[in-house]
C-alpha positions in Angstrom: 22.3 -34.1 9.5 24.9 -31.1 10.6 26.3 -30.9 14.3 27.3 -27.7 14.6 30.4 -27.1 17.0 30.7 -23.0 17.9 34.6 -22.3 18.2 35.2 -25.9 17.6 37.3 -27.3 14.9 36.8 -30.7 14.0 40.3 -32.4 13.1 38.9 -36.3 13.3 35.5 -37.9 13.7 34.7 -41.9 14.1 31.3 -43.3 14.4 30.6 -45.9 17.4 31.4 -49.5 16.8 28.5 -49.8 18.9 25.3 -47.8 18.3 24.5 -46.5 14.6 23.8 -42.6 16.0 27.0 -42.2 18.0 30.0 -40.8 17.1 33.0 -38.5 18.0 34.7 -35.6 17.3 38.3 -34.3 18.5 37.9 -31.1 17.7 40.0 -27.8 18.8 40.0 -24.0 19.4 42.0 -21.2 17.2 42.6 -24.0 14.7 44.4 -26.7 17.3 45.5 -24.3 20.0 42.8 -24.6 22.8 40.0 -26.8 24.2 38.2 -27.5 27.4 41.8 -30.0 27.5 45.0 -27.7 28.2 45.8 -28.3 24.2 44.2 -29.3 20.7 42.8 -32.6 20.6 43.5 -34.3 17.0 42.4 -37.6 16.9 39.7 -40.4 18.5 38.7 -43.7 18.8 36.3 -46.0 20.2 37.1 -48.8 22.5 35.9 -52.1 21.0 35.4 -53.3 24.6 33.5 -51.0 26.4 30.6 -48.9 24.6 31.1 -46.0 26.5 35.1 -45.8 26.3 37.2 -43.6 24.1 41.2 -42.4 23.8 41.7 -39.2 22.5 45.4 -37.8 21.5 46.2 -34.5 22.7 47.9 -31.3 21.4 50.2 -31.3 24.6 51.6 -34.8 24.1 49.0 -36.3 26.1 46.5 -39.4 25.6 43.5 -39.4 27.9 40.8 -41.7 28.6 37.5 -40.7 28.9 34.2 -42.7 30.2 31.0 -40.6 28.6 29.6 -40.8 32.1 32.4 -38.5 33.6 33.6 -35.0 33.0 36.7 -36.0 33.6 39.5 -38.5 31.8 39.4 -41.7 33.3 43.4 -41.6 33.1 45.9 -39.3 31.4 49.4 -40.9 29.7 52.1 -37.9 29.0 54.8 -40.1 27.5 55.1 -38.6 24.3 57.6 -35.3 23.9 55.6 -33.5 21.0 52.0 -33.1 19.8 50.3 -36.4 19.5 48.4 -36.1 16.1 47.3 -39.9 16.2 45.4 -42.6 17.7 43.7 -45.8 17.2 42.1 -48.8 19.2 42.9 -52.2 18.1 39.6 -54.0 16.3 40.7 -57.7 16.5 39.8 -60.0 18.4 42.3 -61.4 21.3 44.0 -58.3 21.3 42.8 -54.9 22.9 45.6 -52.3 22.6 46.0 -48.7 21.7 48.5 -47.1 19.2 49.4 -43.7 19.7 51.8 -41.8 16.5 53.5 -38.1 17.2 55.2 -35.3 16.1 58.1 -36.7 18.6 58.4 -38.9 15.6 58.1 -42.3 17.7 54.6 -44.9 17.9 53.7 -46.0 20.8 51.9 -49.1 22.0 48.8 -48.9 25.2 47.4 -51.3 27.0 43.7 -50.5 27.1 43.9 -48.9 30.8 46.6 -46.1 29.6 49.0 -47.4 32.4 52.9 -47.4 31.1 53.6 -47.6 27.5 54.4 -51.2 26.6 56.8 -50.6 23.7 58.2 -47.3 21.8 58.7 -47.8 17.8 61.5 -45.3 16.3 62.8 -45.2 13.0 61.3 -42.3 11.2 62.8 -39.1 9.9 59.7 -37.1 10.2 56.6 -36.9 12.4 54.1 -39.4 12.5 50.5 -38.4 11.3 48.9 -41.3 11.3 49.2 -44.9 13.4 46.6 -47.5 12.3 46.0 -51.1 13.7 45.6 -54.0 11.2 42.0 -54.7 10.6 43.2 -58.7 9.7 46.6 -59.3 11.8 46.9 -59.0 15.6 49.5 -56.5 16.7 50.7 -55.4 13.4 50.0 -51.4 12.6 51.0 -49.0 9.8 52.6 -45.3 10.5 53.3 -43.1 8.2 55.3 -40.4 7.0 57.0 -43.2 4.6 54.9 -45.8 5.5 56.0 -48.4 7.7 54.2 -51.4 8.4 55.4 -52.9 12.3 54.8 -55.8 13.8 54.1 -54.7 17.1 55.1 -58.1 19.4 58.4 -58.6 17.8 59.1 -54.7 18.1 60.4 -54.5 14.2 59.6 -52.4 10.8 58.7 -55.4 8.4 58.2 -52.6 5.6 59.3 -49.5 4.9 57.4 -47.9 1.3 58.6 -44.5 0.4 55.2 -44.2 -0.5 55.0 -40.2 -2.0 57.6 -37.7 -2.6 56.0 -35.6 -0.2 54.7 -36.1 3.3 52.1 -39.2 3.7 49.3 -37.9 6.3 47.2 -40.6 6.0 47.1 -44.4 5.9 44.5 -46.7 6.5 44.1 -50.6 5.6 42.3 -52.3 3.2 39.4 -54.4 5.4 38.9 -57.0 2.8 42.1 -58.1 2.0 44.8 -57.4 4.4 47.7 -57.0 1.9 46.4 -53.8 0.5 47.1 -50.2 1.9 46.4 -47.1 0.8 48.1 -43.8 1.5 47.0 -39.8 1.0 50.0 -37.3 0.9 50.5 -32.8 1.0 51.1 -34.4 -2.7 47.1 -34.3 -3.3 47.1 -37.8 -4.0 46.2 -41.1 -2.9 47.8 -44.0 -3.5 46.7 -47.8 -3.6 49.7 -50.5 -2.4 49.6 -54.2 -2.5 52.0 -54.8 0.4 53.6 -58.2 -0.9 54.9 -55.8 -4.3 55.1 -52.4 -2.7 58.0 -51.7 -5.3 55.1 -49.0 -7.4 51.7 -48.9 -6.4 48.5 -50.5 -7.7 46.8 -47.5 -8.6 47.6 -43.6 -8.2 44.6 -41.4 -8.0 44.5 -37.5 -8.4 41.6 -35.4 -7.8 42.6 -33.2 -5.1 44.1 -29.8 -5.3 45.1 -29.4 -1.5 47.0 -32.2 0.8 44.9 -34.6 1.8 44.0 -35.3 5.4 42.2 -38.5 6.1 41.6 -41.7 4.0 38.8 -44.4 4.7 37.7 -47.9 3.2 34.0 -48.5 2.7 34.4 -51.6 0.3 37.0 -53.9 -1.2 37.1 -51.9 -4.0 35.8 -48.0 -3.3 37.3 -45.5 -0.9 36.6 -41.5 0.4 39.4 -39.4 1.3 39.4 -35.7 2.5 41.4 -33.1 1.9 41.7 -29.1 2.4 39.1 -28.7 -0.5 36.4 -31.3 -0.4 35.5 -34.9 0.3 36.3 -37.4 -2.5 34.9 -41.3 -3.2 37.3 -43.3 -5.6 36.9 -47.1 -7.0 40.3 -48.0 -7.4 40.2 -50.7 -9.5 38.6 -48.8 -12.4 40.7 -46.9 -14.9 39.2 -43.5 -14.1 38.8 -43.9 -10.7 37.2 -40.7 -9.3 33.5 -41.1 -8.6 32.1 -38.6 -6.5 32.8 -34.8 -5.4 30.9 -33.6 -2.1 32.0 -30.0 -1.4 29.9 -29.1 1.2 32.1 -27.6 3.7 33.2 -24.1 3.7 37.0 -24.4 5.5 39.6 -27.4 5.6 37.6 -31.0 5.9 39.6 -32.9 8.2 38.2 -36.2 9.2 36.3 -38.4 8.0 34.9 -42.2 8.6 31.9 -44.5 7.5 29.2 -45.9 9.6 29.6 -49.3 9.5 26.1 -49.6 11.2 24.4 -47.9 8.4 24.9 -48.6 5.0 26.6 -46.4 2.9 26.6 -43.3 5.8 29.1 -41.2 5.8 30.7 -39.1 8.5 32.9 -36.1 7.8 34.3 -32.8 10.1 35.8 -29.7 9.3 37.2 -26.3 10.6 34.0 -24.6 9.6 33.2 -26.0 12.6 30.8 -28.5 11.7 30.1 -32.3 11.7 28.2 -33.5 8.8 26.4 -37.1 8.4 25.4 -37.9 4.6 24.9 -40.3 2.2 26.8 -39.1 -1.2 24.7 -39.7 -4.4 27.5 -42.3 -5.8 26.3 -44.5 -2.7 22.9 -43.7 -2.7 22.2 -44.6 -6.4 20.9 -41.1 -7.0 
């Protein structure tokens, strides 16, 4: 299937962790300088809680909540001095909070109803693409630029990895083993980390000729990243570990997720201003 969003640039798009034919899409104007919202919006995510709930990170430092039943956000948050490029919604159970990552260079922790910011994280030199929750440990998240793995109640780094020698844009966890990480850099490559040895990492995989944007797990063992020149599927742990190609968008793909409701679906966006839903033949067994 193809969404198609006139004068919309997709920058991030997450299927529902609730029904198998929903998703969303931040998407902007001119290339991330204006929306329906005052700014470019760069990144979403679902709440876990509430079916109908999403955050969304905003171009003009903002966070806003919005209810699919209103036109309006439910609340806005302006805490953050500089373009926030991140977002995500806590998946574990106990613990429903909201990590926000900027070009302010600080990460900041929600609570699920956007009121004050419970806790600020500093410590980077650059700005902050990408601000992930643990899929395995409450309150612990990854950030990036290096990355940096925090532990969210105590208010500390536990890790720093200068994971590339260029920018990291990307970083998502492992979901089946919670001491592997995996980063994507302006480098064009992505990079596999086991987080109790992050001295080199477990794998290095090259395949991209532009930075790459977004990274996503599907299995304990295969991943899909995106970058400015096409969509890529990887199984780490082989030797050559490049599986799959899909170039099937025609300007800068720069989200990307998996439906968890539907096996083996994949979701990706792109400035070409379309939203994409496919099943790539490495998945498919064609």
């Amino acid at each position: 299937k193809v969404f198609r969003c006139p004068a919309r640039h997709g920058y991030a798009v997450e299927a529902s962790p609730f029904f198998p034919g929903r998703l969303a899409c931040a998407a902007s104007q001119h290339y991330g300088i204006a929306w329906e919202w005052s700014d470019g919006l760069f990144d979403v995510s679902w709440s876990e809680a509430n079916e109908n709930v999403l955050v969304a990170a905003g171009g003009d430092g903002s966070l806003q909540l919005w209810d699919l039943h209103r036109d309006a956000p439910l609340r806005l948050a302006k805490e953050h001095a500089r373009e926030v490029y991140a977002v995500d919604w806590s998946q574990t159970r106990g613990h429903d909070a909201i990590v926000s990552g900027s070009w302010d260079r600080t990460a900041k922790v929600w609570d699920p109803t956007l009121g004050q910011s419970l806790s600020t994280f500093t410590g980077h030199q650059g700005v902050i693409y990408s601000t992930i929750w643990s899929p395995h440990i409450s309150a612990c998240f990854a950030s990036d630029g290096t990355l940096r793995v925090w532990d969210a109640k105590a208010g500390a780094c536990r890790l720093a990895v200068p994971a590339h020698d260029a920018e990291v844009l990307t970083c998502d966890w492992c979901k089946y083993d919670q001491n592997v990480a995996a980063t994507g850099s302006v480098d064009g490559s992505v990079r596999v980390w086991d987080l109790r040895n992050p001295r080199r990492p477990l794998h290095r995989m090259t395949g991209h000729d532009y930075a790459v944007r977004r990274f996503s797990p599907f299995s304990g063992n295969m991943v899909a990243s995106c970058s400015y020149d096409f969509t890529v599927f990887w199984d780490w742990k082989r030797e050559s570990a490049l599986v799959d190609t899909v170039a099937h968008h025609s300007e800068f793909v720069c989200g990307l997720d998996f439906n968890l409701h539907v096996p083996n679906q994949v979701l990706d966006c792109s400035w070409d201003e379309t939203v994409k839903i496919y099943t790539p033949p490495c998945l498919s067994g064609a």
